[in-house]
Backbone as JSON Lines, residues from 0, in Angstrom:
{"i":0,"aa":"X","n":[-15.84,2.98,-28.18],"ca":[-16.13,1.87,-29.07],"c":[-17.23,1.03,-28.45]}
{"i":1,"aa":"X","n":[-18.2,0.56,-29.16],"ca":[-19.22,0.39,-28.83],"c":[-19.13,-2.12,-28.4]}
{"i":2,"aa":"X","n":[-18.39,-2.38,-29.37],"ca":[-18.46,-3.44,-29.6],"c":[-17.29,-4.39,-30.16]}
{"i":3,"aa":"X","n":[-16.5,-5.53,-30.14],"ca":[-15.55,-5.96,-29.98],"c":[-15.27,-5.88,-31.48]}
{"i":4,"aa":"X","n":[-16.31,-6.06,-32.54],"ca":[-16.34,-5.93,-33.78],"c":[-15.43,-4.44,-34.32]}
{"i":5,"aa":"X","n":[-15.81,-3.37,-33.42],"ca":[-15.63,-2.14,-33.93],"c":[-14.38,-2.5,-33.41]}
{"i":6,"aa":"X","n":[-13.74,-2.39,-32.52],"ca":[-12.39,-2.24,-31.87],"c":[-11.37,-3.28,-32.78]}
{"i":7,"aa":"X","n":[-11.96,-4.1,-33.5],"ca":[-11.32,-4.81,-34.39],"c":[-11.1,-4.42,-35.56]}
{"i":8,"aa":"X","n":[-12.24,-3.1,-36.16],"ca":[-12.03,-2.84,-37.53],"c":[-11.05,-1.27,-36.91]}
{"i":9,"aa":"X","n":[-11.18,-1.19,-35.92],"ca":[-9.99,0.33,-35.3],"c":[-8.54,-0.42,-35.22]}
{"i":10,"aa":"X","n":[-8.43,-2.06,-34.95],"ca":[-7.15,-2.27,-34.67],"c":[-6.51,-2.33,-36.32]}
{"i":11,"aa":"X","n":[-7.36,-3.16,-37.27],"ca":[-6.96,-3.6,-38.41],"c":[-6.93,-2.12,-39.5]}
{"i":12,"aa":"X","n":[-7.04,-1.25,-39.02],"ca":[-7.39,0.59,-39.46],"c":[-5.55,0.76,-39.03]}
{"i":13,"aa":"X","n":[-5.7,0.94,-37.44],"ca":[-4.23,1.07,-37.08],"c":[-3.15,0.73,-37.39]}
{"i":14,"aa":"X","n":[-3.25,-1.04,-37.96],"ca":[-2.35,-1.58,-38.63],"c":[-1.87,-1.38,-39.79]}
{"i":15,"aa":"X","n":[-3.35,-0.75,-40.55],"ca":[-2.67,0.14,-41.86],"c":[-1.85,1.24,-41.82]}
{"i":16,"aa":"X","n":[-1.84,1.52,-40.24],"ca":[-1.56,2.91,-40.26],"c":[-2.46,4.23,-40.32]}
{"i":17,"aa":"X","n":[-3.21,3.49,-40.08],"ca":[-4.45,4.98,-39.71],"c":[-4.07,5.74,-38.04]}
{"i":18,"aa":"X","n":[-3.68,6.8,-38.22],"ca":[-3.5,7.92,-37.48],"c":[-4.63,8.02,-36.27]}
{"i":19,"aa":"X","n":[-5.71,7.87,-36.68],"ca":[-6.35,8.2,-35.91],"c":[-7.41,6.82,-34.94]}
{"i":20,"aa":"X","n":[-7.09,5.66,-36.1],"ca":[-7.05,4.65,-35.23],"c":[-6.28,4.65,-33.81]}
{"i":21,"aa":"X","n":[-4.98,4.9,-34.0],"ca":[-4.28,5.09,-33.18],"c":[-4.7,5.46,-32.1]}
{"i":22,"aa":"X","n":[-5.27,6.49,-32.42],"ca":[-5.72,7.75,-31.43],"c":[-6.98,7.4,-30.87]}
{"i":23,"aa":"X","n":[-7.66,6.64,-31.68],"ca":[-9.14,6.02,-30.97],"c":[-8.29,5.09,-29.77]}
{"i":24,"aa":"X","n":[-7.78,4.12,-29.91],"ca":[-7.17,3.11,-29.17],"c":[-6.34,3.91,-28.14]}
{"i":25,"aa":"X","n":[-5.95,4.62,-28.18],"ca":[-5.45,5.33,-26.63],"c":[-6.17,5.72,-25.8]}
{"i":26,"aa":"X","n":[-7.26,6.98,-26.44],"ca":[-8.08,7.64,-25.68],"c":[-9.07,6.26,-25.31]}
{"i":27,"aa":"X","n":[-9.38,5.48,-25.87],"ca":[-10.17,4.28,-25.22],"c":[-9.99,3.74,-24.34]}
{"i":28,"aa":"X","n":[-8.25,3.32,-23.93],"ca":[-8.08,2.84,-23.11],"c":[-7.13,3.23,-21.75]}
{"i":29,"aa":"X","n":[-6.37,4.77,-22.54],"ca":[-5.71,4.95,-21.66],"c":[-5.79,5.41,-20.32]}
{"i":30,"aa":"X","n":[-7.31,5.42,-19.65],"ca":[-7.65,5.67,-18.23],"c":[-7.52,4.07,-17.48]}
{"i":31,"aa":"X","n":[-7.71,3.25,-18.32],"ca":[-8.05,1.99,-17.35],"c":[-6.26,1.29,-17.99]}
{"i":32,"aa":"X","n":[-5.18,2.06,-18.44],"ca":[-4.35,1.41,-18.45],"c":[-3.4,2.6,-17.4]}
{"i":33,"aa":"X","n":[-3.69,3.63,-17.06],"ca":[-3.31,4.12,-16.29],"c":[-3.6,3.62,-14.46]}
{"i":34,"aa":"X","n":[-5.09,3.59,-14.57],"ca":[-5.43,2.8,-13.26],"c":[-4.39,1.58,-13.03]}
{"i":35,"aa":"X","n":[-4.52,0.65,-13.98],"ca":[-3.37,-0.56,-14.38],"c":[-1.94,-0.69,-12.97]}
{"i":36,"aa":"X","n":[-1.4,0.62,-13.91],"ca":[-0.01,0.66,-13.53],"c":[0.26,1.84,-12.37]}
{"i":37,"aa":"X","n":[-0.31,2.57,-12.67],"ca":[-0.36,3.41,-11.2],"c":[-0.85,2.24,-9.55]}
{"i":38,"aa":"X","n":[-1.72,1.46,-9.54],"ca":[-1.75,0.88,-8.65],"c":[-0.36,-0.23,-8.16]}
{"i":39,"aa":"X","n":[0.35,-0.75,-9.39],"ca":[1.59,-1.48,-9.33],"c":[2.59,-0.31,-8.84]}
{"i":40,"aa":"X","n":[2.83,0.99,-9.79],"ca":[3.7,1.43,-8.81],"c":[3.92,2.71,-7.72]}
{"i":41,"aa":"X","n":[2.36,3.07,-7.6],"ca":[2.24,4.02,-7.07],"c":[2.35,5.24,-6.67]}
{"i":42,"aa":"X","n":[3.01,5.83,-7.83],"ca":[3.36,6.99,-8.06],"c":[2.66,8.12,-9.54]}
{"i":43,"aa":"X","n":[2.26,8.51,-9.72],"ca":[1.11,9.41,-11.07],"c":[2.05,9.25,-11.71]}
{"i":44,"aa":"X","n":[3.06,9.93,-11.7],"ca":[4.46,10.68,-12.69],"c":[5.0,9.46,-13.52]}
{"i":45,"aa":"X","n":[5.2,8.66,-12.5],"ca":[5.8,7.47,-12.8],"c":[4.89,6.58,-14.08]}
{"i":46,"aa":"X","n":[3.72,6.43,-13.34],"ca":[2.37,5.76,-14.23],"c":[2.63,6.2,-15.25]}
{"i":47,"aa":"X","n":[2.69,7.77,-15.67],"ca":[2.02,8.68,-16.77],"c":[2.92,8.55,-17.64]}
{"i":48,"aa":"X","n":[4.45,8.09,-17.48],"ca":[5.49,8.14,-18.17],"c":[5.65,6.28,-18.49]}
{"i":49,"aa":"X","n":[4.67,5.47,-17.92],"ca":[4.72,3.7,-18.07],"c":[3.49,3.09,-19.06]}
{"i":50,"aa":"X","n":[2.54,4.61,-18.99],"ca":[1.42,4.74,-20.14],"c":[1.69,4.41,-21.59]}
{"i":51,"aa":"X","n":[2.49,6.05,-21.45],"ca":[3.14,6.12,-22.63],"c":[4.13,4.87,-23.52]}
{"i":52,"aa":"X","n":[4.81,4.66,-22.24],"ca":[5.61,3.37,-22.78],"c":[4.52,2.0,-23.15]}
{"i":53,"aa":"X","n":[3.95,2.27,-22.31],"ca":[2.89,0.68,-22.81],"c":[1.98,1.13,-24.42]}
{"i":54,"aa":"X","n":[1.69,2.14,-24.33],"ca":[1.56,2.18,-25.71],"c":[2.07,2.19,-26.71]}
{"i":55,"aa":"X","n":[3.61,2.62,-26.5],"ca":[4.99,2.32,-27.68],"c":[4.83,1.01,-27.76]}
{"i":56,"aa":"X","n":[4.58,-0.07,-26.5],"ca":[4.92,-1.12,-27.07],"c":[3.86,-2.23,-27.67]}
{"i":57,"aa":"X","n":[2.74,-1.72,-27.37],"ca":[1.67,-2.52,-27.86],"c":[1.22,-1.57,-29.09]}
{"i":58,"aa":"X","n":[1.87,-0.58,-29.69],"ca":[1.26,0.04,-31.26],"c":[2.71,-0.63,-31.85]}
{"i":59,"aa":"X","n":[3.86,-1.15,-31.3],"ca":[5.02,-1.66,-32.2],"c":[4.69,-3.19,-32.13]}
{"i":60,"aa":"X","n":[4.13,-3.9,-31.83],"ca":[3.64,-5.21,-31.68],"c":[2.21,-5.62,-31.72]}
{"i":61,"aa":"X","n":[1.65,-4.44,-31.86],"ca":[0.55,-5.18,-32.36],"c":[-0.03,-5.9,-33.7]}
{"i":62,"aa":"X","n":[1.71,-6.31,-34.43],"ca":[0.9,-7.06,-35.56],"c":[0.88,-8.49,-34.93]}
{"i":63,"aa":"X","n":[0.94,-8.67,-33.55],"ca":[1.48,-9.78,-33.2],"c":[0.29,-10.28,-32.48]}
{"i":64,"aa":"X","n":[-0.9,-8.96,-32.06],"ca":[-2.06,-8.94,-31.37],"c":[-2.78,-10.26,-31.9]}
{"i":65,"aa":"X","n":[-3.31,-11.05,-31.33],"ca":[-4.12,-12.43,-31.76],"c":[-5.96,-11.52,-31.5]}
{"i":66,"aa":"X","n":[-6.36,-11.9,-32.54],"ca":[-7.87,-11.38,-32.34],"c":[-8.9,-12.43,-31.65]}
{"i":67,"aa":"X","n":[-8.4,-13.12,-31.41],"ca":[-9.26,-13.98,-30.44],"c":[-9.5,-13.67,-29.16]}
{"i":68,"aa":"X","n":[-8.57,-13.13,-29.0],"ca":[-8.75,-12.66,-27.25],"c":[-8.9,-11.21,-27.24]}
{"i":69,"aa":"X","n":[-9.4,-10.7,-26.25],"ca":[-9.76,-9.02,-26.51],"c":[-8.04,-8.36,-26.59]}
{"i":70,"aa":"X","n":[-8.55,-7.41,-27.12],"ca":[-7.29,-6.36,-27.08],"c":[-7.44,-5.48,-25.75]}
{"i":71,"aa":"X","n":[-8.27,-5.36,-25.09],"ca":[-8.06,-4.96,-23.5],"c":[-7.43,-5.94,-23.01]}
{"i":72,"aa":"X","n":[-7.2,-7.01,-22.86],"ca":[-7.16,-8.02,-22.06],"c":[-4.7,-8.09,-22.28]}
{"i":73,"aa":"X","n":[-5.05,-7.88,-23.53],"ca":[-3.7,-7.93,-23.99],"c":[-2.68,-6.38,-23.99]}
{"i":74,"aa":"X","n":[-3.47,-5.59,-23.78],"ca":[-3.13,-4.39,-23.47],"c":[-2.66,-4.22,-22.16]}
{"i":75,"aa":"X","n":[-3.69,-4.77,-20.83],"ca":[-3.24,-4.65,-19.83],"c":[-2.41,-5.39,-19.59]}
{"i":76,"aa":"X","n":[-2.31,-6.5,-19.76],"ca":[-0.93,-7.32,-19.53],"c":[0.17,-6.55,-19.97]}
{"i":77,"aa":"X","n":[0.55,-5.89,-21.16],"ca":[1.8,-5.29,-21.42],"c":[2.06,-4.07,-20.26]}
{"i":78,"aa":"X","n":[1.21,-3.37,-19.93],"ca":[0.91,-2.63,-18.79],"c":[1.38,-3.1,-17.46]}
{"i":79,"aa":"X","n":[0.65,-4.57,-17.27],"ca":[1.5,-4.69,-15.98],"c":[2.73,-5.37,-16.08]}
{"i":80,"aa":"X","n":[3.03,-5.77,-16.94],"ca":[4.53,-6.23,-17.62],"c":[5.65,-4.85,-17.06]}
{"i":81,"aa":"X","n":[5.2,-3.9,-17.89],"ca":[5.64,-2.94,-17.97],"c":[6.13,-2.15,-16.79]}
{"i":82,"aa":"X","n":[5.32,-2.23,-15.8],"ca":[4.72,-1.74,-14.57],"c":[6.01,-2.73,-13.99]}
{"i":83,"aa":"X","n":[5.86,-3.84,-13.6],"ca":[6.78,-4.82,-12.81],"c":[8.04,-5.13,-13.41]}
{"i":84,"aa":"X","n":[8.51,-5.02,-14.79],"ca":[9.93,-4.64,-15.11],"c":[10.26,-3.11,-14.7]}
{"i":85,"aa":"X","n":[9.59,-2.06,-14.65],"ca":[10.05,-0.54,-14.34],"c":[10.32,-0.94,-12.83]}
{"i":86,"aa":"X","n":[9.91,-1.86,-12.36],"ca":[9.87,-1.83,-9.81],"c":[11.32,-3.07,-9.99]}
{"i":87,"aa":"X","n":[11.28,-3.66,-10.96],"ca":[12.68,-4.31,-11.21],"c":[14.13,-3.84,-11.18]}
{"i":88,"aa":"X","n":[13.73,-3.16,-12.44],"ca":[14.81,-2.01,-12.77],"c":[15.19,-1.22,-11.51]}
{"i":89,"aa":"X","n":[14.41,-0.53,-10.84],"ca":[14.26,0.03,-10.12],"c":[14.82,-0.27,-8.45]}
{"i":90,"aa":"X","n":[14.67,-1.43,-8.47],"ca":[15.41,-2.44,-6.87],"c":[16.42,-2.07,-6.32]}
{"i":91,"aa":"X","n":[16.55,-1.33,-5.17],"ca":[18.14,-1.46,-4.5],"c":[18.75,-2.46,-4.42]}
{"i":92,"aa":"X","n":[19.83,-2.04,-4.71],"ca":[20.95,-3.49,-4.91],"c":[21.09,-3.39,-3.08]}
{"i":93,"aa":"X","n":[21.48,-4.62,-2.56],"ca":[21.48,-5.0,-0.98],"c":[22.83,-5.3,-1.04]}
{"i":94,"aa":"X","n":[23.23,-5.53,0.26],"ca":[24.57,-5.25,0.5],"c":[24.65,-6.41,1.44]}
{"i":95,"aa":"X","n":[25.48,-7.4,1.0],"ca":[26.08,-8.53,1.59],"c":[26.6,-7.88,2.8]}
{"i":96,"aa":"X","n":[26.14,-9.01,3.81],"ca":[26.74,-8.8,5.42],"c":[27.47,-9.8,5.43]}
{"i":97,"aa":"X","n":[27.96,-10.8,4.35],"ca":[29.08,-11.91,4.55],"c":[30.34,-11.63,3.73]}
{"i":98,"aa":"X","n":[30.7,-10.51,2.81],"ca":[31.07,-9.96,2.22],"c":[31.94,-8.78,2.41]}
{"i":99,"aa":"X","n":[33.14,-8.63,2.61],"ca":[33.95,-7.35,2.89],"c":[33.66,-5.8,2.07]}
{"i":100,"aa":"X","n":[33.17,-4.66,3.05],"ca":[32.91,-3.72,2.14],"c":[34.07,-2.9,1.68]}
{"i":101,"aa":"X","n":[33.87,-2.75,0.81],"ca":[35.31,-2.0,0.03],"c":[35.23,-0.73,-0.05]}
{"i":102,"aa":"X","n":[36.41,-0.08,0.71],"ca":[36.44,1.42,1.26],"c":[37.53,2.23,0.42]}
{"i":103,"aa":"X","n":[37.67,3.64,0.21],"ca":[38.91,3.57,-0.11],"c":[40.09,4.16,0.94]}
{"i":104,"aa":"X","n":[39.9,3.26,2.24],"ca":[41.12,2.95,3.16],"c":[40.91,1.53,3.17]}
{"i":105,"aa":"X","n":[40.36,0.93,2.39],"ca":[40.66,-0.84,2.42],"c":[39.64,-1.39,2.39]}
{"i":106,"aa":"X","n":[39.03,-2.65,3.09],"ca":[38.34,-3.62,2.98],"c":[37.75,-3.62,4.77]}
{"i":107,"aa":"X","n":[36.37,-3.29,4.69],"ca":[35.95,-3.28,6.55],"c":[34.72,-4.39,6.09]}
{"i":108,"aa":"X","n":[34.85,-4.88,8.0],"ca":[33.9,-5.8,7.66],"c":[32.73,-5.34,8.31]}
{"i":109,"aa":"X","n":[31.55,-5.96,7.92],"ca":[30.38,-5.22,8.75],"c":[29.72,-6.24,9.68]}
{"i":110,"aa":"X","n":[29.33,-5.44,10.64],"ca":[28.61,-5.9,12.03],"c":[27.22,-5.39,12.0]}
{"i":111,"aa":"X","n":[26.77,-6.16,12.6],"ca":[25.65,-6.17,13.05],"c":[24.71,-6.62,14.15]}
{"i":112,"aa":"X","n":[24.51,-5.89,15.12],"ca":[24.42,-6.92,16.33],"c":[23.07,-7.16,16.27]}
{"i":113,"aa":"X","n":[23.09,-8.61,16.94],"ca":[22.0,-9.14,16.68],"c":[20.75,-8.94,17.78]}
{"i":114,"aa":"X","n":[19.65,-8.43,17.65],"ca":[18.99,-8.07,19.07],"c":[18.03,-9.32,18.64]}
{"i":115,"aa":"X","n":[17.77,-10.23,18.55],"ca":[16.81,-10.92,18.21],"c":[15.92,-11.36,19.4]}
{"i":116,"aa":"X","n":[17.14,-11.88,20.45],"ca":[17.04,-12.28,22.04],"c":[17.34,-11.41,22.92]}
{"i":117,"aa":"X","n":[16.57,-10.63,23.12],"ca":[17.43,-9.63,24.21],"c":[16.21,-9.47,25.43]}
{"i":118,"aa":"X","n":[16.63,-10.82,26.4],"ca":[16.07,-10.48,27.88],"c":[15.58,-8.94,28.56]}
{"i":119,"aa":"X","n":[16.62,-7.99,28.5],"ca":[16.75,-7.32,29.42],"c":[15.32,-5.9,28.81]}
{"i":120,"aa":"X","n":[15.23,-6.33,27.16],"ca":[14.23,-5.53,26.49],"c":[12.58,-6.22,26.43]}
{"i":121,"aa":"X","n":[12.67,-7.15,26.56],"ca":[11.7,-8.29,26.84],"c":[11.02,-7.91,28.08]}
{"i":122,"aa":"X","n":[11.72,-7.71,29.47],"ca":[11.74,-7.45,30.98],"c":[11.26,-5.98,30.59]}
{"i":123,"aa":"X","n":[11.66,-5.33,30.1],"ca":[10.84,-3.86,30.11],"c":[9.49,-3.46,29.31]}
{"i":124,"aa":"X","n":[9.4,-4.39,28.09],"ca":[8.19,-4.72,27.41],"c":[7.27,-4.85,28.23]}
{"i":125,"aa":"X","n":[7.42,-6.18,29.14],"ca":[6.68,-6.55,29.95],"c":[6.09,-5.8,31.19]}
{"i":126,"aa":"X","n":[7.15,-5.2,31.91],"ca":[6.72,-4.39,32.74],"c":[6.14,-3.14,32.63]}
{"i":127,"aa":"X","n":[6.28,-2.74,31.34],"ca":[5.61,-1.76,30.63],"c":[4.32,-2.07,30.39]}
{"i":128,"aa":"X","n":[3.75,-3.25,29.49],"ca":[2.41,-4.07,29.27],"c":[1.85,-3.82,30.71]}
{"i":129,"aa":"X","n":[2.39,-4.44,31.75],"ca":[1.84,-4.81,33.07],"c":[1.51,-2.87,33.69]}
{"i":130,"aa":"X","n":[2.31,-2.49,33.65],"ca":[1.69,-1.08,34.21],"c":[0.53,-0.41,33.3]}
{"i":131,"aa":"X","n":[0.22,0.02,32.13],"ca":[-0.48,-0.3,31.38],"c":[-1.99,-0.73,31.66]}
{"i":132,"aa":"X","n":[-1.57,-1.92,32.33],"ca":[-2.89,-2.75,32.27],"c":[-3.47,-2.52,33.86]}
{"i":133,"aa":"X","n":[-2.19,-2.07,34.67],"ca":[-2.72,-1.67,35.93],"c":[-3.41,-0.52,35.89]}
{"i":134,"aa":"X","n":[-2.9,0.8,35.37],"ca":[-3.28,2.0,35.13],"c":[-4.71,1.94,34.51]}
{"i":135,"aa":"X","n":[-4.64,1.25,33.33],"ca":[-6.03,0.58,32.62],"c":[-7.67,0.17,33.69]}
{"i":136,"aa":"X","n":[-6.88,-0.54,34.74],"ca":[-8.18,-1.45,35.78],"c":[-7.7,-0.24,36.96]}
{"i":137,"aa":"X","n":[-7.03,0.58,37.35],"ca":[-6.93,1.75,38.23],"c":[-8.48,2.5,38.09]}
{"i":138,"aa":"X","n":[-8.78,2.9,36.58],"ca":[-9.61,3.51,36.42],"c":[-11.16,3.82,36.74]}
{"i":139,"aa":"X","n":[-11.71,4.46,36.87],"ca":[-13.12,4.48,37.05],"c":[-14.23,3.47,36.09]}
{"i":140,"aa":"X","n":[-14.76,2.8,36.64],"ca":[-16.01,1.98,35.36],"c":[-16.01,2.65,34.15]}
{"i":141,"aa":"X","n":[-17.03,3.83,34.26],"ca":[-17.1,4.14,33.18],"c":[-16.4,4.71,32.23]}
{"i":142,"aa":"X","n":[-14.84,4.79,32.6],"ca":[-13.56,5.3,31.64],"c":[-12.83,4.03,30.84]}
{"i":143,"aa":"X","n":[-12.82,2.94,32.03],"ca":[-12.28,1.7,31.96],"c":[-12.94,1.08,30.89]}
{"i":144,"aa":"X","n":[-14.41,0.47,30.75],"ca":[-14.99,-0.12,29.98],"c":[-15.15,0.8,28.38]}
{"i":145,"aa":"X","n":[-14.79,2.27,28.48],"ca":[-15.1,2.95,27.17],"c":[-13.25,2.56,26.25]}
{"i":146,"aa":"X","n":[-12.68,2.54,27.41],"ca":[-11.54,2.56,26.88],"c":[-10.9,1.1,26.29]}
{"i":147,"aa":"X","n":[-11.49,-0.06,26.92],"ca":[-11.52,-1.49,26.96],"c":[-12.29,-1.43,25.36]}
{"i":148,"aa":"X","n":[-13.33,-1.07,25.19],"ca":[-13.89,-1.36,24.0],"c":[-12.92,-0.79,22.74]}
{"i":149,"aa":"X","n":[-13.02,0.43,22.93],"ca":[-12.45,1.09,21.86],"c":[-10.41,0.46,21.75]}
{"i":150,"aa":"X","n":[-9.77,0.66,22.62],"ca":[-8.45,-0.15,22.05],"c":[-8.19,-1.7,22.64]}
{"i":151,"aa":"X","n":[-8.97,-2.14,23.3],"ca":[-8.46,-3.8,23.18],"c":[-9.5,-4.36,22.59]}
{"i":152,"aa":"X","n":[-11.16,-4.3,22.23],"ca":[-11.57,-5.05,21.42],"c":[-12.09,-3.75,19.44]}
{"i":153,"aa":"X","n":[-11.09,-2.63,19.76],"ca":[-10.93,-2.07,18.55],"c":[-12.43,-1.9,18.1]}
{"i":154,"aa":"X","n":[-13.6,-1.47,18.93],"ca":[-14.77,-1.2,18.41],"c":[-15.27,0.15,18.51]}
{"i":155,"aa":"X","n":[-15.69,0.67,17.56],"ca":[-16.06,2.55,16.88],"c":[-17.2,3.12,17.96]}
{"i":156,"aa":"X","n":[-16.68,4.43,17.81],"ca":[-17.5,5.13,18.77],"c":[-19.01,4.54,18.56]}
{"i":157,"aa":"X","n":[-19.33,4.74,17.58],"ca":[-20.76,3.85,17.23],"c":[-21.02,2.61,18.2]}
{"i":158,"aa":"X","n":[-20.22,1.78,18.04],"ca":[-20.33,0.67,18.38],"c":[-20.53,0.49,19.96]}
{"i":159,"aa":"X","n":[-19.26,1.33,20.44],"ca":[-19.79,1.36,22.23],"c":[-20.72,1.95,22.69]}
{"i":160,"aa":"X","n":[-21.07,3.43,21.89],"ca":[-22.81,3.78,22.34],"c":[-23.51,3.1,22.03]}
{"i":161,"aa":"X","n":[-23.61,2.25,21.26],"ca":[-24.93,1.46,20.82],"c":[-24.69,0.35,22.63]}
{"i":162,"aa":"X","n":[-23.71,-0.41,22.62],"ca":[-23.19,-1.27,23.58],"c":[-23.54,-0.86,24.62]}
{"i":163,"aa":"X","n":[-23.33,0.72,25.27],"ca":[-23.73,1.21,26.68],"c":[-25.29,1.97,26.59]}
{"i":164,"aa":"X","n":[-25.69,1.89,25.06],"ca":[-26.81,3.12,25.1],"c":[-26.39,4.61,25.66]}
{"i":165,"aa":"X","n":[-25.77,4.91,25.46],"ca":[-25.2,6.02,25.74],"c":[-24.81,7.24,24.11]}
{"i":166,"aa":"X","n":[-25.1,8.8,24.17],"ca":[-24.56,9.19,22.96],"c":[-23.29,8.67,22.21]}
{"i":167,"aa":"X","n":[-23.02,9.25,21.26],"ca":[-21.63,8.98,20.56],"c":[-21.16,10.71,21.86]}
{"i":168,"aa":"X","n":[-21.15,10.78,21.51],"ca":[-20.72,12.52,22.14],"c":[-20.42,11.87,23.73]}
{"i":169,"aa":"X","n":[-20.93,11.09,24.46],"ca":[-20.92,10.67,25.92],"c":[-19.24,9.84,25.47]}
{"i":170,"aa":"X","n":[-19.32,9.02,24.85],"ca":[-18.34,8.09,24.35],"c":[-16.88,8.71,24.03]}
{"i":171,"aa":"X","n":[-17.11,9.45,23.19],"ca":[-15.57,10.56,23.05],"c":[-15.33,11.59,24.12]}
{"i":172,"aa":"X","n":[-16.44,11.77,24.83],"ca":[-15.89,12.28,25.66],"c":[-15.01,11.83,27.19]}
{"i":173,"aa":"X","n":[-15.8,10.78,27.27],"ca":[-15.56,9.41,28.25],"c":[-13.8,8.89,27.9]}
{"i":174,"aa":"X","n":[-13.92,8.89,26.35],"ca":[-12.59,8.11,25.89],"c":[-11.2,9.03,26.16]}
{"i":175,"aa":"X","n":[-11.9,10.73,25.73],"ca":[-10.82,11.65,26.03],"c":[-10.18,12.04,27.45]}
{"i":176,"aa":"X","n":[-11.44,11.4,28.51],"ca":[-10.91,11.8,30.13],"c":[-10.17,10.47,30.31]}
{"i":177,"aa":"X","n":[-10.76,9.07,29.81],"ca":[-9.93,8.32,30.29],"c":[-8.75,7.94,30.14]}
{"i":178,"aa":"X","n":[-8.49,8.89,28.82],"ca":[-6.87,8.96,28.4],"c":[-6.56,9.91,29.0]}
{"i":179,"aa":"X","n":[-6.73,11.41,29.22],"ca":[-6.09,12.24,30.25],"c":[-5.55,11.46,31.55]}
{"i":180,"aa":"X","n":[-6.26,10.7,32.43],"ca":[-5.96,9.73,33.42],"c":[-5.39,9.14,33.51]}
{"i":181,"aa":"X","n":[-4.85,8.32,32.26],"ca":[-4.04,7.21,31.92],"c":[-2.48,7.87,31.91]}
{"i":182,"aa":"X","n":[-2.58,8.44,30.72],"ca":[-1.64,9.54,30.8],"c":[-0.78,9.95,32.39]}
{"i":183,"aa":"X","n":[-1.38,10.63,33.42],"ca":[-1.56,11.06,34.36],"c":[-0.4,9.76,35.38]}
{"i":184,"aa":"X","n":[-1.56,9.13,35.38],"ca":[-0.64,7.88,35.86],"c":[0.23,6.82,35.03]}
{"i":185,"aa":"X","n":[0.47,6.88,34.63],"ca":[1.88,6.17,34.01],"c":[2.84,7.2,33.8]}
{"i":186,"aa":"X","n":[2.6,8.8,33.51],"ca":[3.78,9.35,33.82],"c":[4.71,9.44,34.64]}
{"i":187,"aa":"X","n":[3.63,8.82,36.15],"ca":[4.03,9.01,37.32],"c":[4.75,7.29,38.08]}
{"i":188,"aa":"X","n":[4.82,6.4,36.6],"ca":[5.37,5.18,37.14],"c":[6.97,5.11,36.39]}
């Protein structure tokens, strides 16, 4: 459809019941109402079957369509309507932890221990970080600084050859010995 005019004399066609109005108005829109709802719920199958439904419900209500505002505009909304009541529907029900679960040998209560604070995992974090960072400055210059760039300031092979003037090919290869090394020694802590 070329113009908001035409899509208006296809909706007021449809409303008579023209068949193939119909059919103009799907194939028009049904790629960008698929994009729509496939991104809400991320699944094709799912989309392809929330399509369909968004078009049951905007060809059973569209005498309700206001022509002032586009009919894309009101289309996709039923779409993502559609889209976010189906992830509704859809919700695992959660399970009260203040609440007795009901078995059929009775009523158990549930636990859960709480690790929120736990020193003794904290103390191994740490001493883990700290070897790490020893093994890290153990290393040779030029393993140390390839390896410094690329995982503590997260910059692309690109980026550190440009940084050392050095190939990309010098760089992955640099990055792959200085992880063999690393490796090497911390197995051995």
């Amino acid at each position: 459809m070329s113009s908001i005019d035409d899509e208006s004399a296809v909706i007021v066609a449809a409303l008579a019941g023209d068949q193939k109005a119909y059919a103009l108005l799907l194939e028009t829109h049904r790629a960008a109402v698929f994009h729509i709802v496939n991104r809400i719920v991320h699944n094709d199958e799912v989309a392809r079957d929330l399509v369909q439904e968004t078009f049951m419900k905007a060809f059973s209500s569209l005498a309700s369509y206001r022509s002032e505002f586009r009919f894309s505009t009101w289309l996709y909304k039923i779409a993502a309507n559609s889209s976010i009541d189906h992830l509704r529907k859809r919700r695992i029900q959660a399970l009260s932890l203040d609440s007795p679960l009901e078995t059929s040998d009775g009523q158990m209560e549930i636990e859960v221990p709480d690790e929120t604070n736990n020193p003794e995992l904290v103390l191994v974090r740490k001493q883990q970080r700290f070897s790490i960072e020893e093994a890290i400055a153990s290393l040779p210059h030029k393993y140390r600084e390839v390896i410094v760039y690329r995982h503590k300031d997260d910059k692309s092979y690109e980026e550190i050859a440009d940084l050392l003037g050095i190939p990309v090919g010098t760089v992955k290869a640099r990055i792959f010995r200085a992880r063999e090394l690393l490796k090497r020694k911390l197995k051995n802590v």
